[in-house]
Backbone and ligand atoms as CSV (ligand in chain L), in Angstrom:
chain,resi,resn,atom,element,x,y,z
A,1,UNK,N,N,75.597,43.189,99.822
A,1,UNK,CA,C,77.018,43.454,99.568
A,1,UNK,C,C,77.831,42.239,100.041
A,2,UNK,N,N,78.577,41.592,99.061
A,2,UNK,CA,C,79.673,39.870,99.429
A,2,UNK,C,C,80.825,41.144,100.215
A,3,UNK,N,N,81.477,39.838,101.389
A,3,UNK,CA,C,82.385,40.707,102.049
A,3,UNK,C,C,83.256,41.300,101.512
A,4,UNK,N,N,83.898,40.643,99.747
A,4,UNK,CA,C,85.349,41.231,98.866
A,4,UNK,C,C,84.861,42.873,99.037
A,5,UNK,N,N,83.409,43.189,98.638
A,5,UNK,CA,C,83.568,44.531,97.857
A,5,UNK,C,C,82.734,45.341,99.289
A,6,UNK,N,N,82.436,44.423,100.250
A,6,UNK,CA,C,82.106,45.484,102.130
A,6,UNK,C,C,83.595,45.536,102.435
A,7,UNK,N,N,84.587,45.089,102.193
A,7,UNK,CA,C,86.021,45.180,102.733
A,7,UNK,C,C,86.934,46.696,101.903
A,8,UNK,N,N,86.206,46.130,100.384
A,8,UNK,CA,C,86.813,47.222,99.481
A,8,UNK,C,C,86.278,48.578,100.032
A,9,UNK,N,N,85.479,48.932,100.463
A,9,UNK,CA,C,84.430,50.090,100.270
A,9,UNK,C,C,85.263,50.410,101.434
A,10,UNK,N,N,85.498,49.928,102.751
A,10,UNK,CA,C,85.735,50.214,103.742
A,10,UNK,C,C,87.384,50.624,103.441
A,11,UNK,N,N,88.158,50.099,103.238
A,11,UNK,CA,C,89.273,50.425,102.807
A,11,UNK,C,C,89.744,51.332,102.342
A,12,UNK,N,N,88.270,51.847,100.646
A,12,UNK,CA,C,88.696,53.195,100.329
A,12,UNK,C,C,88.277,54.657,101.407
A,13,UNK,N,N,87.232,54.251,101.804
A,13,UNK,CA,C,86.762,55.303,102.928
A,13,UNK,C,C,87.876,55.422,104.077
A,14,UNK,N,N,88.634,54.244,104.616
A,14,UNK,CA,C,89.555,54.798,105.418
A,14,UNK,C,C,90.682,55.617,104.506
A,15,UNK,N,N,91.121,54.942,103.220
A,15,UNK,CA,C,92.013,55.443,102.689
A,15,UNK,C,C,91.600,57.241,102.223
A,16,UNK,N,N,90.224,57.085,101.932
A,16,UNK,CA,C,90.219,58.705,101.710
A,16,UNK,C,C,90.493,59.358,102.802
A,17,UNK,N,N,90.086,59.485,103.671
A,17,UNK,CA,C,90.109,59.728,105.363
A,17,UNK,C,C,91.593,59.973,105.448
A,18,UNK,N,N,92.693,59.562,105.525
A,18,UNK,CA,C,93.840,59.385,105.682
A,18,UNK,C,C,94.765,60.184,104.797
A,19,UNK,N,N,93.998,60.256,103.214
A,19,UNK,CA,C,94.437,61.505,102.624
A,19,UNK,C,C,93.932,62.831,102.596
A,20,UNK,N,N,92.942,63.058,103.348
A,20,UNK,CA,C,92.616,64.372,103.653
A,20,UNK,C,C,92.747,64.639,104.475
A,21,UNK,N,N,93.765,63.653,105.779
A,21,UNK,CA,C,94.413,64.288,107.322
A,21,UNK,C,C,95.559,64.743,106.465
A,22,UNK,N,N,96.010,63.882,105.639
A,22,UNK,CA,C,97.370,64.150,105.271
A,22,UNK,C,C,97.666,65.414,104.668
A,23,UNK,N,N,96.471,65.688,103.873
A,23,UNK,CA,C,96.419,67.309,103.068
A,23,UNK,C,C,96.253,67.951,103.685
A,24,UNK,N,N,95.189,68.353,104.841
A,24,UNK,CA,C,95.339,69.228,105.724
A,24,UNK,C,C,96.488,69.466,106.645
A,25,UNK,N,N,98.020,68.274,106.916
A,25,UNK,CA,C,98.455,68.851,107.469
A,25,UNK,C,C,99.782,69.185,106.772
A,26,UNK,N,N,99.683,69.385,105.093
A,26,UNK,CA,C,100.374,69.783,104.193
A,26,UNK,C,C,100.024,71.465,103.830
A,27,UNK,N,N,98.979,71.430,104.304
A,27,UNK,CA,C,98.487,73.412,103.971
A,27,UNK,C,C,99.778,74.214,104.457
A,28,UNK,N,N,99.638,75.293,103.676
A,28,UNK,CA,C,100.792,76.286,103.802
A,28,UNK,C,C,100.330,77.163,105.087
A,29,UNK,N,N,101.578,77.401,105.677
A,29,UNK,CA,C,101.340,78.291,106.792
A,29,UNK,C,C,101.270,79.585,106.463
A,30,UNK,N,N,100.753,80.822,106.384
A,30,UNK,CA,C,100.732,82.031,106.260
A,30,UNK,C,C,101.689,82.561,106.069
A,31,UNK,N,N,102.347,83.132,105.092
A,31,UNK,CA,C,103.264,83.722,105.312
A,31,UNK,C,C,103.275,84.980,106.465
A,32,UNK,N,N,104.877,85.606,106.957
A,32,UNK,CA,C,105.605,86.729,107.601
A,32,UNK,C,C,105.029,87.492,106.891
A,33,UNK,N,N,104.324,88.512,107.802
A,33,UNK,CA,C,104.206,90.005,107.184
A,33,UNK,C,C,105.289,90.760,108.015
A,34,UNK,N,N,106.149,91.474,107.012
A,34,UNK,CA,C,106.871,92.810,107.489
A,34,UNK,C,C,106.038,93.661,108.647
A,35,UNK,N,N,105.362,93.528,108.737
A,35,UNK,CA,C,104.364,94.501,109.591
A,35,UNK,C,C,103.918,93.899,110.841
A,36,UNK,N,N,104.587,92.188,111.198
A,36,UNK,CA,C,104.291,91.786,112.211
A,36,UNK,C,C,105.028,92.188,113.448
A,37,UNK,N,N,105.058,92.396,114.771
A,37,UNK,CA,C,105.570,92.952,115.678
A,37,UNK,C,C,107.307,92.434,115.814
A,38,UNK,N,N,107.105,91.110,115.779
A,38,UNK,CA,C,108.328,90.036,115.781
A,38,UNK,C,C,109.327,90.764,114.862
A,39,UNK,N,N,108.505,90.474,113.358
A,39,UNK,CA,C,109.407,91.247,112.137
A,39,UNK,C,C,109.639,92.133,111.615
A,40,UNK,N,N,108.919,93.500,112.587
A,40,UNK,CA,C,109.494,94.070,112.603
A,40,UNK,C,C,111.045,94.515,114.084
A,41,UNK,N,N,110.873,93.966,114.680
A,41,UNK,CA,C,111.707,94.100,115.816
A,41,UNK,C,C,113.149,93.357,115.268
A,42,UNK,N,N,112.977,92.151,114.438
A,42,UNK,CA,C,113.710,91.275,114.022
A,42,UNK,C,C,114.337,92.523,112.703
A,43,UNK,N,N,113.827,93.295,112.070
A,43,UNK,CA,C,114.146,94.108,110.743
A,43,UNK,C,C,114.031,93.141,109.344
A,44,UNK,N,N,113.283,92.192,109.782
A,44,UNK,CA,C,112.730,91.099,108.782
A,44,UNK,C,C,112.308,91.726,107.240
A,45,UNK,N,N,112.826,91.090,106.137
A,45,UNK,CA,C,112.012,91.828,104.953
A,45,UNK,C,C,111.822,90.759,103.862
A,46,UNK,N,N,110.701,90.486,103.376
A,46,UNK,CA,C,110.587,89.746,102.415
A,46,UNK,C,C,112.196,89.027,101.320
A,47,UNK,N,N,112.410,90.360,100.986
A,47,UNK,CA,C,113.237,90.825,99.618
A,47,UNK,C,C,114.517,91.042,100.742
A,48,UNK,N,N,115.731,90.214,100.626
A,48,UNK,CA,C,116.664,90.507,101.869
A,48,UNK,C,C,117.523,91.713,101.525
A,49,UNK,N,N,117.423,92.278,99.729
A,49,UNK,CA,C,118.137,93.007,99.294
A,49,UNK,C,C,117.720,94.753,100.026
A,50,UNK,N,N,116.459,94.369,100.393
A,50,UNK,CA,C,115.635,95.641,101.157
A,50,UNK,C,C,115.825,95.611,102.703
A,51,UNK,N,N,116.842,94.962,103.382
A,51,UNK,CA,C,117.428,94.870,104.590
A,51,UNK,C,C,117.520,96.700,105.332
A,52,UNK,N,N,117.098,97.097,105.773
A,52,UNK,CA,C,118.016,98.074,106.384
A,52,UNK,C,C,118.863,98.008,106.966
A,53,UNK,N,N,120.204,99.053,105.754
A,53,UNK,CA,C,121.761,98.452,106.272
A,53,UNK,C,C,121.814,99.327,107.129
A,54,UNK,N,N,121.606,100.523,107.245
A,54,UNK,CA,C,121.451,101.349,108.878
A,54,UNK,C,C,121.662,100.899,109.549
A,55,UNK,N,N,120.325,100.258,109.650
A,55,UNK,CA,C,119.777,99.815,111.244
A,55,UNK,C,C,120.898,98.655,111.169
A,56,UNK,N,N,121.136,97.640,110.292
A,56,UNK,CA,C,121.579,96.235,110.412
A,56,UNK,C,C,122.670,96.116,109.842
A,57,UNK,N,N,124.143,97.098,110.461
A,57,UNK,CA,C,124.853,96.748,109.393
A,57,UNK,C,C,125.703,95.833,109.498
A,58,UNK,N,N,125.448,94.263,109.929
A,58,UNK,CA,C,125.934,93.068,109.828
A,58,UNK,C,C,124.913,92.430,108.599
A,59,UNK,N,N,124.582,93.179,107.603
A,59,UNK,CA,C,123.461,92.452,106.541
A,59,UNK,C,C,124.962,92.989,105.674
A,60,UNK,N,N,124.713,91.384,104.731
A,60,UNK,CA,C,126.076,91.239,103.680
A,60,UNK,C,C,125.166,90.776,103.044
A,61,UNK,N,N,125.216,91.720,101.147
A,61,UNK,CA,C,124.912,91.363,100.225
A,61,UNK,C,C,125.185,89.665,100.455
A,62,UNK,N,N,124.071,88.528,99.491
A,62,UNK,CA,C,124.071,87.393,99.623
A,62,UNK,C,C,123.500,86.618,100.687
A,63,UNK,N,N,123.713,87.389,101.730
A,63,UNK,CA,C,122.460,86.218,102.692
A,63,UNK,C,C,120.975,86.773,102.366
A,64,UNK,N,N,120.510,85.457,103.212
A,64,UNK,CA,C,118.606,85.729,103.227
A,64,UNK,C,C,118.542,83.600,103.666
A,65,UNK,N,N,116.985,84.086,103.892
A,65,UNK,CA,C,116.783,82.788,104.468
A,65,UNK,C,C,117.290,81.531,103.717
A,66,UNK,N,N,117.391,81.222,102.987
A,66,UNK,CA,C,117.535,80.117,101.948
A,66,UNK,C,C,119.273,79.711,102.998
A,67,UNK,N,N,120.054,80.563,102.896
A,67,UNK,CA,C,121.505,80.074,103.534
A,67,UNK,C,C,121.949,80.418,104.992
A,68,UNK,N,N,120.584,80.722,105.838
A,68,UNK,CA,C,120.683,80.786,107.018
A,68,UNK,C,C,120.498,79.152,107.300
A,69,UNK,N,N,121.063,79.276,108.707
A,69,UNK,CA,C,120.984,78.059,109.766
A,69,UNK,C,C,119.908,77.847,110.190
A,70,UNK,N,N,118.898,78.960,110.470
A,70,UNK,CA,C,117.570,78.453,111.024
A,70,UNK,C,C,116.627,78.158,109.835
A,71,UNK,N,N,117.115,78.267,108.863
A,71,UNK,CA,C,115.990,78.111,107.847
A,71,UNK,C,C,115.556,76.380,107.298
A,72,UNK,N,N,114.734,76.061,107.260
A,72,UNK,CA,C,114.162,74.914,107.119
A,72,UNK,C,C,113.094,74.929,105.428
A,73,UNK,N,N,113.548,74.366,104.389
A,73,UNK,CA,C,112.707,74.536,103.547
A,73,UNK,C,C,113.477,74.715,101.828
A,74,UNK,N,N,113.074,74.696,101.312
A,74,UNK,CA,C,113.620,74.321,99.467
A,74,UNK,C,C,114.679,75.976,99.137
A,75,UNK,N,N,115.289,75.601,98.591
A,75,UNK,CA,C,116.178,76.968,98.028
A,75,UNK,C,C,115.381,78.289,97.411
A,76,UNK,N,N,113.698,77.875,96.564
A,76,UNK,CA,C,113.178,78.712,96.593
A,76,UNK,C,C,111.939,78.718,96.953
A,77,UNK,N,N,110.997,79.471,97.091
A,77,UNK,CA,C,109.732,79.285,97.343
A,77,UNK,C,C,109.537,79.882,99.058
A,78,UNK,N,N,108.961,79.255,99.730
A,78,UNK,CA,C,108.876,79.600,101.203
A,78,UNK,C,C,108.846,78.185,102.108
A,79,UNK,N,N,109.594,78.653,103.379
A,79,UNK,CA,C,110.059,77.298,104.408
A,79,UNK,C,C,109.677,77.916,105.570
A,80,UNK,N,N,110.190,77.584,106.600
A,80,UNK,CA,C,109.945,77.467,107.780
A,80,UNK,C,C,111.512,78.220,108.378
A,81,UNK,N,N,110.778,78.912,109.509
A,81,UNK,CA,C,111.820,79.081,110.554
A,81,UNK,C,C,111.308,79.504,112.043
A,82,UNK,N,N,112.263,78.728,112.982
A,82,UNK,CA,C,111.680,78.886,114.672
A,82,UNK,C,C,111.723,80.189,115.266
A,83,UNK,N,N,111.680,80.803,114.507
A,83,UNK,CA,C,111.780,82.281,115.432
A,83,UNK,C,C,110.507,82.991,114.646
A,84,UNK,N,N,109.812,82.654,113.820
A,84,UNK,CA,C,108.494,82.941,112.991
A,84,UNK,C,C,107.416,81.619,113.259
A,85,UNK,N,N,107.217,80.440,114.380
A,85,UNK,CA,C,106.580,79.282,114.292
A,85,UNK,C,C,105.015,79.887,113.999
A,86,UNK,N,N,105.195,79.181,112.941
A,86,UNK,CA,C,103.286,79.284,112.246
A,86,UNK,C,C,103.410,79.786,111.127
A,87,UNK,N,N,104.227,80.384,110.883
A,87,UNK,CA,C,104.174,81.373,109.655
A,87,UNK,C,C,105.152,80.403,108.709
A,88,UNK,N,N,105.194,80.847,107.466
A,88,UNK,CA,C,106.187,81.038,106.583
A,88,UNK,C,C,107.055,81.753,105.921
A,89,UNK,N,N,108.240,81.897,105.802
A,89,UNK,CA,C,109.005,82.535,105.520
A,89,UNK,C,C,109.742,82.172,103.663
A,90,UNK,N,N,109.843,83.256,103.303
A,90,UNK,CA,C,110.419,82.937,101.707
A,90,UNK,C,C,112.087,83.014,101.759
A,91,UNK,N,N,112.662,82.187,100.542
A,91,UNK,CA,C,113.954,81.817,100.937
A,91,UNK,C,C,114.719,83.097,100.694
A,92,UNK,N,N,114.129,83.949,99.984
A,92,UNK,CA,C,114.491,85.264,99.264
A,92,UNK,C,C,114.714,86.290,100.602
A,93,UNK,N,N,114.001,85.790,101.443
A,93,UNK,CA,C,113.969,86.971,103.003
A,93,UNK,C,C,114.967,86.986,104.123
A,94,UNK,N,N,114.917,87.806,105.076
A,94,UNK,CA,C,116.302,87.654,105.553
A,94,UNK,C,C,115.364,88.586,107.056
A,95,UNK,N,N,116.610,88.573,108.142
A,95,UNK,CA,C,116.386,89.298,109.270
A,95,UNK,C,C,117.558,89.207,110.107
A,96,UNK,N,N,117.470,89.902,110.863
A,96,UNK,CA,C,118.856,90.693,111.560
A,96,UNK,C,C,119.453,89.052,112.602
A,97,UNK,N,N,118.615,87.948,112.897
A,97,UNK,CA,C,118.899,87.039,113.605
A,97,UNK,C,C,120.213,85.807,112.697
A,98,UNK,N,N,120.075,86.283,111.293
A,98,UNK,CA,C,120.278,85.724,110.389
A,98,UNK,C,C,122.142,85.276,111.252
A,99,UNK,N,N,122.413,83.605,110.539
A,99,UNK,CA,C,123.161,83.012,110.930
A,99,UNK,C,C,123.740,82.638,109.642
A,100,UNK,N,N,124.192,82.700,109.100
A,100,UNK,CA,C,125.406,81.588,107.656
A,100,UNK,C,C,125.594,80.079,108.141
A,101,UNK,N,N,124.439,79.701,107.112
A,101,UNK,CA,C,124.501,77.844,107.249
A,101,UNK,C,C,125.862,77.375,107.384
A,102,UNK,N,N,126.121,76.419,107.959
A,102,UNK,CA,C,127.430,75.328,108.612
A,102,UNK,C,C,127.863,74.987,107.301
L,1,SF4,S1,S,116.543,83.677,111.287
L,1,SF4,FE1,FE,117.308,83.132,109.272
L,1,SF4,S2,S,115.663,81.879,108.389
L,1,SF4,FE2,FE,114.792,82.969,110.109
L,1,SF4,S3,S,113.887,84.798,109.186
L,1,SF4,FE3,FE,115.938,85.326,109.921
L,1,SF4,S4,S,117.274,85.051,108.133
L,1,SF4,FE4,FE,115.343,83.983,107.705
């Protein structure tokens, strides 16, 4: 092997290496189950339209995670938030901690 193509080889092997740290630390976190202790204590629900207004009646048609303050993540799909760390949360969901983005 001439050093051009022992340099190449080595290069792509680090470069693969480097994209499969990178993918692994792109994996999706699990989503919130309603049924977790947190969310349920929180009155957390997927679907924010399924809020219990009973229990929560500071829940106003229109919020859910997507326009909370703690929410971290795209308008739809599922993001992140610090009061769920590890999990994922969908922008569609909502819980009684819920704040109205700035
Ligand atoms: S705090 Fe906000 S972002 Fe987090 S789960 Fe509750 S409503 Fe969603």
């Amino acid at each position: 092997m001439n050093m051009n193509r022992r340099t190449f080889v080595i290069h792509s092997l680090v470069g693969s290496a480097a994209l499969a740290i990178a993918g692994a630390g792109r994996a999706e976190a699990p989503k919130v189950l309603e049924t977790d202790p947190n969310a349920v204590a929180l009155g957390y629900k997927d679907d924010a339209t399924k809020a219990d207004k009973a229990k929560f009646p500071k829940y106003a048609a229109g919020q859910h995670c997507g326009s909370c303050q703690l929410y971290q993540g795209p308008a739809t799909g599922l993001g992140n938030c610090p009061l769920f760390a590890g999990k994922a949360v969908p922008a569609a969901a909502w819980c009684s901690a819920y704040v109205k983005k700035a």
